[in-house]
N, C-alpha and C positions, 0 to 999 in steps of 0.2 A: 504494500500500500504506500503509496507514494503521501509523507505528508510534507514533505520542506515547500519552499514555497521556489521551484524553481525561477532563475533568468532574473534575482533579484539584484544578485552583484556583480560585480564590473571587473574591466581588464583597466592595467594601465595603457596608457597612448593610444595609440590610432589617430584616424583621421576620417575626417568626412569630404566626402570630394561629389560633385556630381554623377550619381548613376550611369543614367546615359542605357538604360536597358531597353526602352518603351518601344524603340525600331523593329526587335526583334522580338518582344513578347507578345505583341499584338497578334500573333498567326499561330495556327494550327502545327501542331508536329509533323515533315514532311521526308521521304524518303528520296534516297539519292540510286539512280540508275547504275546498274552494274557495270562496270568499269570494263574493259576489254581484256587489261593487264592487273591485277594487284601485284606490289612491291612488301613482303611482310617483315620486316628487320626480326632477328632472331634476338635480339634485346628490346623490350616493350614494356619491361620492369626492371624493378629494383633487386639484385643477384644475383645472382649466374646468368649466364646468356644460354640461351635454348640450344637443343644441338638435332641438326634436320635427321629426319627418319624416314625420310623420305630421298628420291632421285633423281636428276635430271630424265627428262622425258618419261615419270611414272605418272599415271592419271589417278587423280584423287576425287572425293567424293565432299560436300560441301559437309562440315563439321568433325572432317576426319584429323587427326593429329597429326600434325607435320613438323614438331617441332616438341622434344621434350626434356625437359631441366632430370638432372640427377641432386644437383645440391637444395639442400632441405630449400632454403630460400629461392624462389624462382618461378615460372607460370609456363606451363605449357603453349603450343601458339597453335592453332586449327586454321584448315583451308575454311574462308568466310562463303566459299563457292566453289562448284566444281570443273576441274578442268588440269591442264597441263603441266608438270611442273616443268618450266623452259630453262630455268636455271638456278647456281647456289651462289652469289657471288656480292661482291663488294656494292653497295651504289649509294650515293649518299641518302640522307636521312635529315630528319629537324631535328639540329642543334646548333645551339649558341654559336659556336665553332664553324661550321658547315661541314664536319668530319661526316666522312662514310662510315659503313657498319656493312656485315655479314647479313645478306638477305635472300630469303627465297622468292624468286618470280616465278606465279603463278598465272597462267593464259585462262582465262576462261571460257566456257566451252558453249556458254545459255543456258544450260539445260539446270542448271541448281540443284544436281541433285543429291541429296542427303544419304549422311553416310547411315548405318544403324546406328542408333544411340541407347543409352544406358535405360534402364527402366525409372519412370518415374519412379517419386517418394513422396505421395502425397501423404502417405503414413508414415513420416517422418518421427514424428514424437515417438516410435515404438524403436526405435533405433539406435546402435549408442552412436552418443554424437560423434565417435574417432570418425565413421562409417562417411557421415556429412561433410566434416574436413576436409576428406580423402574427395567427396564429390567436389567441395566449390574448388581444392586444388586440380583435381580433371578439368575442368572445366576453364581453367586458363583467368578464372577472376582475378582483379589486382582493386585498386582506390583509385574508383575511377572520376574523383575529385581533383586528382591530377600528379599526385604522387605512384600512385601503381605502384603502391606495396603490396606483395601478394597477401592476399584477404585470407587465404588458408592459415597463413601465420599468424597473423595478427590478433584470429581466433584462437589460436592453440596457447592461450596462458598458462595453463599448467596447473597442477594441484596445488602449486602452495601460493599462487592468486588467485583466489575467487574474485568476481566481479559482483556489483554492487550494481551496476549502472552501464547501462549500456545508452552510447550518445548516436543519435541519428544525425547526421550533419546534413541540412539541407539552408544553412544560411544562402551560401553562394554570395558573397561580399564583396568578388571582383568585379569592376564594375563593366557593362556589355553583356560578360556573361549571363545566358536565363534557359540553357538548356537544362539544371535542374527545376530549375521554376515551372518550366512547360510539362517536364515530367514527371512533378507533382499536382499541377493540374489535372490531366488528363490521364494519367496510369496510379494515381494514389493509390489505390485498392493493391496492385502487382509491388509497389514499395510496400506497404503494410503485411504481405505476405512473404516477404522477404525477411522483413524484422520478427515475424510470429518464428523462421527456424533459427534465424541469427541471436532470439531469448534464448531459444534450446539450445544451442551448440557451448554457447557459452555460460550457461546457468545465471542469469541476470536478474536481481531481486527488481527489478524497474527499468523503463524506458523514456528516455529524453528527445522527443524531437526538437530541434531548433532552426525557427525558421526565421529570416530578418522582418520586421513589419512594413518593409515596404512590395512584400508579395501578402496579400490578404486573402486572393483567389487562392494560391495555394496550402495557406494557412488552414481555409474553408471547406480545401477538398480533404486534404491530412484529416482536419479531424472529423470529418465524416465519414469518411475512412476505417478512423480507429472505432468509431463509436459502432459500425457497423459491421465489425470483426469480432465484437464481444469480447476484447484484447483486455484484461484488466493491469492496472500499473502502468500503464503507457497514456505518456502524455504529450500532446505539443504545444512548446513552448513558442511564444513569442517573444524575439530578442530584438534590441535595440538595433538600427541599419548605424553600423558605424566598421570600417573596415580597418584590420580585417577580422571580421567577426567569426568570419567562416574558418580561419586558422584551429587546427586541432586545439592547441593547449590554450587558444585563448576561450573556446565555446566551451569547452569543460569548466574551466573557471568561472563561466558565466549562470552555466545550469545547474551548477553542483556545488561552487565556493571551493573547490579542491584547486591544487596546481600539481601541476604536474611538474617535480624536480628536474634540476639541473642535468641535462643529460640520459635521462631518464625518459619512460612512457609510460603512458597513462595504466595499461595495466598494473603497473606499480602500488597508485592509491583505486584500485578498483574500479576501472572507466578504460569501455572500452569504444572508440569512436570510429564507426563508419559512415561513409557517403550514400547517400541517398540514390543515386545510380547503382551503386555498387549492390543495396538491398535486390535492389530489383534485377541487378542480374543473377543475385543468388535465388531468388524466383525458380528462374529461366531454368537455372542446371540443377534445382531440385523437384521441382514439381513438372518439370518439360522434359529434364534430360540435354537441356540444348548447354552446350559451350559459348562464351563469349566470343561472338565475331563481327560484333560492330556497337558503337557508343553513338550519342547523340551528341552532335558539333553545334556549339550556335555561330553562325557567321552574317557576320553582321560590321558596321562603318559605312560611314559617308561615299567610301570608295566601291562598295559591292550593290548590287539594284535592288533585291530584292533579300535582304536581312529575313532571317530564320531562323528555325531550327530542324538540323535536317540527322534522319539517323544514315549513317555514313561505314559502312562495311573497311575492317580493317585492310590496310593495303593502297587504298584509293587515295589514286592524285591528288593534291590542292587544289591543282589545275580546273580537274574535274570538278570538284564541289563547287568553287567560286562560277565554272561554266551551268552548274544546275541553280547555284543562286543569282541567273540574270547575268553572270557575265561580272567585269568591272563597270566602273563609271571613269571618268572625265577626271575624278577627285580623286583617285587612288593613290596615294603617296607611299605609304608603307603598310607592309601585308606583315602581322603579327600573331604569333604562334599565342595561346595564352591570351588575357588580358594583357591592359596598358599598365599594369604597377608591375606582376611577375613574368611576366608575357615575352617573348622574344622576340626581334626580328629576323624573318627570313630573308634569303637573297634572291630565292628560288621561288617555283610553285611547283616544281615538277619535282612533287616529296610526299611520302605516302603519311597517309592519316593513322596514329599508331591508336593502342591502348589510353594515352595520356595526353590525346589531343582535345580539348572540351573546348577550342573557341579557334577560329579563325577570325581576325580582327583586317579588316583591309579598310584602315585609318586612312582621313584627310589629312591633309598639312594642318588644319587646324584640331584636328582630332590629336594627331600625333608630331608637333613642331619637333623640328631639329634641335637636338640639345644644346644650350647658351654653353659658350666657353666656361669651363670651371674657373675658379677664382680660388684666392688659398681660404682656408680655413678662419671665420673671426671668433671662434667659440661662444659662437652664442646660444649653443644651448638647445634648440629648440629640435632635435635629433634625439638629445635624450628624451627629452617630452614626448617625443613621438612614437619613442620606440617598444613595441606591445610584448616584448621580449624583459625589459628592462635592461636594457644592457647599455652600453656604452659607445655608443656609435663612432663619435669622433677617436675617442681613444683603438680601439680597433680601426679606425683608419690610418693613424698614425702609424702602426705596427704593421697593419697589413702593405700599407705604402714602404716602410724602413725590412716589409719583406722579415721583421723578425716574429717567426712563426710561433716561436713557445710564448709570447708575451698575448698574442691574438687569443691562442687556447687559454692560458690565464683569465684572460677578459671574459670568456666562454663564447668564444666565437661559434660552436659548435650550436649554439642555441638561438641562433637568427636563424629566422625562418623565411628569411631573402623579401619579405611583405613589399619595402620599398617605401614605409613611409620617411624613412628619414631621408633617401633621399627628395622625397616627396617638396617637403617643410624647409630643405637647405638653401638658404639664399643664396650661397655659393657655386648653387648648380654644379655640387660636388656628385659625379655617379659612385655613392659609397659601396650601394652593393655590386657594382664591378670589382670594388676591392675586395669584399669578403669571399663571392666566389670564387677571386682568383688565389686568396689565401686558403680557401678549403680544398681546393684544388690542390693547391703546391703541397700544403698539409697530408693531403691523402697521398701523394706522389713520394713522399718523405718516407712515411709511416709505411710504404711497398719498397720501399728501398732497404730501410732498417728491416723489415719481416725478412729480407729475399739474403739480407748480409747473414742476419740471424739463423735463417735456417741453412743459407751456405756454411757457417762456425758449425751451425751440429751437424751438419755430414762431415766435414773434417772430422771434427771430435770423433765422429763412430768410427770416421775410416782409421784415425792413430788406433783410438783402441782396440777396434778387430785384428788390425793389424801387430798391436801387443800384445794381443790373446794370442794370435796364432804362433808367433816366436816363442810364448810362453808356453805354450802346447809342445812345440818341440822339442826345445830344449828339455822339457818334464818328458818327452817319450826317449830322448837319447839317454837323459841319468836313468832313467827305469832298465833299458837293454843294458846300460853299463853293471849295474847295480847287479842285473839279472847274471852276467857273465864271471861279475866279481862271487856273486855266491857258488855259482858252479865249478869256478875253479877251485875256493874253497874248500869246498866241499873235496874237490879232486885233491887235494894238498899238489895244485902245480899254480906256479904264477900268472895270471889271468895277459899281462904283455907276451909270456913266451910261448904260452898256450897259442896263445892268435897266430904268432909269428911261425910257430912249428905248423900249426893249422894250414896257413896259405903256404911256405913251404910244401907240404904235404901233396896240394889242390896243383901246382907247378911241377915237381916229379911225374905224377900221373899223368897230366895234360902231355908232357912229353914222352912218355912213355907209348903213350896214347897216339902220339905225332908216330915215334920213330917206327912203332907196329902196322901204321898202314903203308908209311913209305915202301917197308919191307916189302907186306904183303903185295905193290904195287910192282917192284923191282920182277919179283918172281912169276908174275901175271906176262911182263913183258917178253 
């Protein structure tokens, strides 16, 4: 029984900036035409990279596995459609960077046709939850709020955390984005069924939806939703629209008063939070049997004609999607992965829509101006204000700029969560969070250097000491025969050196004895 009064208390910092949603919420949820080619990167989550099981020119069947992780952390990757595999190879992908990545191209063929799939589980509650795990990990689920932490993990907290709370994250607090907002409209029921296995799996005394109040229709359908599930202890909450709301450890803090420690995760204090997409694809591969093979993109800016929300099959061009949303306009300045605060720009469009693509942004110059020259730093402060982390903005710039890494980790650089309000707030038109990526960056680069020194020092280590075992082995089997001959002579009362020495003596007469009786024998043949 839920009695706190959740969404009472607050985060520090944030910032409130114009939405900018209304372009794209206005319309119906719309699908995107199947592509001729999908491009699937065998990385789509946070872990191990996939590894294909599949082969050049073998025909696959739409929802078949083409792709599967052995390390605990990772997500399997399924053909979205059926058709060809034409190749295994490099092509670039959306990143920061414009780095390439290992990818399967798959041709498709029309015909969409499905592979066999798992048996439903609509009797789910009879089952132990390891059973459901093991599905949403089939099933290639990850956070599809934009992280793409695989969801199989995330639920397996373990026996010695129980959960208290499980957090439904449907803020959406970046601003453009509203493809969760449409699909809490219009599919609430298939999210509330999601969260009815995601109570079970993780034994949750209560449920938290959190939704910003600047969506009321989806506020309206959630709870009619729940109230019509006959779901008891689940509630949704209305949170203040102040970004970023939508941040993991900041909506916890909002719905529950808990924080979530330094470096730490919420299953820690009993709270466990997923996305609202993510529910509803746990739906899918439990009560359908279906796999994850496409997320819903909202694309939308001053530069695209017709702003939406369109569901969008993994693999698919950008190209393609901005060509189903009307094409460009006249105004297209910059095309951005993400929102405008953690959002990237691309250089490209001809880059496939992954697992962790939830916004195609194709901004005007006024949407998106080019960055003012940075200016140095006047400390004034208003970075710390802004920062919903509490951390120290400027001073981790400092560090990240002087490149010294152990003073950034001091500061806990590890716990910005890249939001971008400070550089939001900075008169300086400082891009700080270019600095902290590029010191988490160097940081993780470090930390694989030190692992890769360290585990080179313990192969050394094992190889001197096998290598001293094995002399030590010898040497222990020569004293043992010595020992062994030193008692036999003994025993013989004759000196163990002249014994030997008479011995090969001995083994030398014979051999020639042995010589000079076939010579003979030969002489007389002749």
């Amino acid at each position: 029984m839920i009695t706190r009064n959740p969404g009472r208390w607050d985060f520090h910092g944030g910032i409130h900036r114009p939405d900018c949603k209304a372009m794209s919420a206005g319309k119906h949820l719309g699908k995107v035409s199947l592509p001729d080619i999908l491009v699937l990167p065998l990385q789509q989550h946070i872990g191990a990279m996939a590894e294909p099981v599949v082969k050049v020119g073998e025909r696959v069947l739409k929802g078949q596995t083409i792709a599967r992780v052995t390390e605990y952390i990772g997500a399997p990757i399924h053909a979205p459609t059926s058709g060809t595999i034409k190749a295994i190879e490099e092509r670039p992908v959306a990143h920061p960077s414009g780095l390439s990545a290992p990818c399967i191209i798959l041709e498709a063929d029309g015909r969409d046709e499905w592979d066999e799939l798992p048996e439903p589980l609509p009797w789910f509650d009879d089952l132990d939850p390891s059973l459901l795990r093991e599905r949403i990990r089939w099933a290639g689920i990850v956070g599809l709020g934009g992280a793409a932490f695989p969801t199989s993990v995330k639920v397996n907290h373990g026996p010695d955390r129980p959960i208290q709370t499980l957090v439904i994250n449907g803020a959406e607090c970046e601003p453009y984005i509203t493809c969760d907002d449409l699909l809490m409209r219009e599919q609430a029921d298939r999210i509330v069924e999601g969260i009815k296995v995601l109570l079970y799996v993780v034994d949750a005394e209560e449920c938290l939806i959190g939704i910003e109040d600047n969506k009321p229709e989806a506020i309206a359908a959630m709870r009619q939703a729940v109230a019509e599930s006959g779901l008891k202890d689940v509630q949704v909450v209305q949170v203040p629209t102040r970004y970023p709301m939508g941040g993991e450890k900041q909506l916890i803090k909002v719905l529950t008063g808990k924080e979530v420690p330094s470096n730490g995760i919420p299953s820690e204090i009993g709270v466990i939070c997923v996305n609202v997409a993510t529910a509803a694809a746990v739906t899918d591969a439990v009560m359908a049997g279906r796999p994850l093979l496409s997320r819903l993109v909202t694309v939308t800016g001053e530069g695209v004609s017709n702003p939406g929300n369109l569901e969008v099959p993994f693999g698919t061009f950008i190209s393609h999607v901005i060509e189903q949303a009307g094409g460009y306009t006249e105004k297209a300045h910059k095309l951005i992965l993400g929102g405008p605060m953690m959002g990237f720009t691309l250089g490209d469009d001809e880059l496939p829509v992954t697992k962790g693509s939830n916004c195609l942004l194709v901004a005007s110059r006024e949407e998106a101006p080019d960055p003012d020259k940075a200016m140095p730093c006047i400390r004034c402060g208003k970075c710390v204000e802004a920062c919903p982390a509490q951390l120290l903005p400027q001073q981790l710039y400092w560090y990240a700029r002087a490149k010294d890494f152990d003073k950034t980790q001091e500061y806990n650089l590890f716990d910005c969560i890249e939001c971008g309000c400070c550089a939001w707030v900075c008169p300086s038109h400082i891009p700080l969070v270019q600095y902290y990526r590029f010191a988490k960056t160097e940081t993780w680069a470090l930390e694989k250097e030190k692992q890769q020194a360290e585990d080179a020092r313990r192969r050394h280590e094992a190889r001197v000491e096998r290598l001293e075992r094995l002399e030590r082995e010898r040497k222990a089997r020569l004293r043992k025969k010595k020992e062994a001959l030193e008692k036999k002579s003994t025993e013989g009362g004759q000196d163990p050196k002249k014994a030997a020495v008479e011995a090969a003596m001995k083994r030398v007469a014979e051999k020639k004895a042995r010589q000079a009786e076939t010579e003979k024998s030969g002489e007389e043949s002749s």
